[in-house]
GUDRENZA-265305 format. One record per residue (C-alpha): residue in one letter; residue number from 0; x, y, z. Coordinates in steps of 0.5 Angstrom, whole numbers, m for minus. Layout:
% residues N
["A" NUM [X Y Z]],
...
END
This chain:
% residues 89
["X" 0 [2 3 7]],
["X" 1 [m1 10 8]],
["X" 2 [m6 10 3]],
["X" 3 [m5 17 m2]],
["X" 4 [m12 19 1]],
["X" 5 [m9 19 8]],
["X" 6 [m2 23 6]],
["X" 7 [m6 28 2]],
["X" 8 [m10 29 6]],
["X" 9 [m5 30 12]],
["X" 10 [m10 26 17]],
["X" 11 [m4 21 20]],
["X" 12 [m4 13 20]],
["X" 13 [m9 13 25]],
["X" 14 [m10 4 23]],
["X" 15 [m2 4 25]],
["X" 16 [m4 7 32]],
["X" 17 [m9 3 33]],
["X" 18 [m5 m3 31]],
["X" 19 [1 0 35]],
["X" 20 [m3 m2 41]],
["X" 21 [m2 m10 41]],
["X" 22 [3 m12 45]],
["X" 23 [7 m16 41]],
["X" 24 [7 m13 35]],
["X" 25 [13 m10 30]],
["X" 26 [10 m5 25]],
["X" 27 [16 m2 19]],
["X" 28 [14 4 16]],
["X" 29 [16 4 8]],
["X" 30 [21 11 8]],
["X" 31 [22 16 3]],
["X" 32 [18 17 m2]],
["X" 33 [12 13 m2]],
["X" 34 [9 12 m9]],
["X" 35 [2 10 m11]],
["X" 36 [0 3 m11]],
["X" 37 [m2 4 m18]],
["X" 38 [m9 3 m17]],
["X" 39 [m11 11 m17]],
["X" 40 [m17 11 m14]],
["X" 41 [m21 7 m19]],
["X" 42 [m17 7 m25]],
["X" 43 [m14 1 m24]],
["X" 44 [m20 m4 m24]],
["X" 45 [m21 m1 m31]],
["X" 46 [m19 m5 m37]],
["X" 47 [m15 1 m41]],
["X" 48 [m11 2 m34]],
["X" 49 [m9 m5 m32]],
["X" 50 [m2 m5 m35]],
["X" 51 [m1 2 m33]],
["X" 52 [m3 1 m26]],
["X" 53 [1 m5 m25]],
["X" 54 [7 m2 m27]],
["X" 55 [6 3 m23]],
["X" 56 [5 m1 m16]],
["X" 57 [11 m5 m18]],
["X" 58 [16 1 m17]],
["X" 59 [12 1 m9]],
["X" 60 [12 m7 m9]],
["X" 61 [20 m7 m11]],
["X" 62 [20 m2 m3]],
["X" 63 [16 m7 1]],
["X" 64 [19 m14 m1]],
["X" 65 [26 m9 0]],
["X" 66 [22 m10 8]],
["X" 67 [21 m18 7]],
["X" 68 [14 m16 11]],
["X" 69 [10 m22 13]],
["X" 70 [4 m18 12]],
["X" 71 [2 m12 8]],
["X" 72 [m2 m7 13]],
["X" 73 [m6 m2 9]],
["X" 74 [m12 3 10]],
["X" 75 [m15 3 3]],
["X" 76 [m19 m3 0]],
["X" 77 [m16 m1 m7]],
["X" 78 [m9 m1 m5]],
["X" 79 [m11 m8 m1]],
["X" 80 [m13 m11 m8]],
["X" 81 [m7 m9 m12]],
["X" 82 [m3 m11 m7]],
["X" 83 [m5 m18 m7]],
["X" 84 [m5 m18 m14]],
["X" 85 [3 m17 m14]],
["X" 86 [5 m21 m9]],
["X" 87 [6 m27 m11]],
["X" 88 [1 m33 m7]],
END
């Protein structure tokens, strides 16, 4: 999942690229619009947003089950922890 600070900012997947050069690994890119993970930077670990935050990252969850990942690849901490959060263990 390309982080929102990374689409903004235009610098590209670098963490895909470098994962792109293992021999015997298949990475799929979520398509379409990407929608934030919800988190939104810091806002999410506040008390007052939670609620917002995870619905908000239900609408991106709801994309990468569609992909049934075994694994969830992302450059940003935030979008790590909110996505260990929906994912059911």
């Amino acid at each position: 999942y390309p982080p929102c600070h990374l689409r903004e900012q235009n610098i590209g997947r670098p963490y895909l690229d470098l994962l792109n050069i293992i021999p015997g690994i298949s990475l799929e890119s979520i398509k379409g619009n990407l929608f934030c993970c919800g988190m939104a930077g810091v806002m999410g670990f506040k008390k007052e947003f939670h609620r917002a935050s995870v619905h908000l990252g239900d609408k991106l969850m709801q994309k990468i089950k569609a992909l049934n990942p075994e694994s969830i690849v992302t450059d940003c901490l935030s979008c790590r922890l909110q996505f260990t959060q929906l994912t059911p263990h």
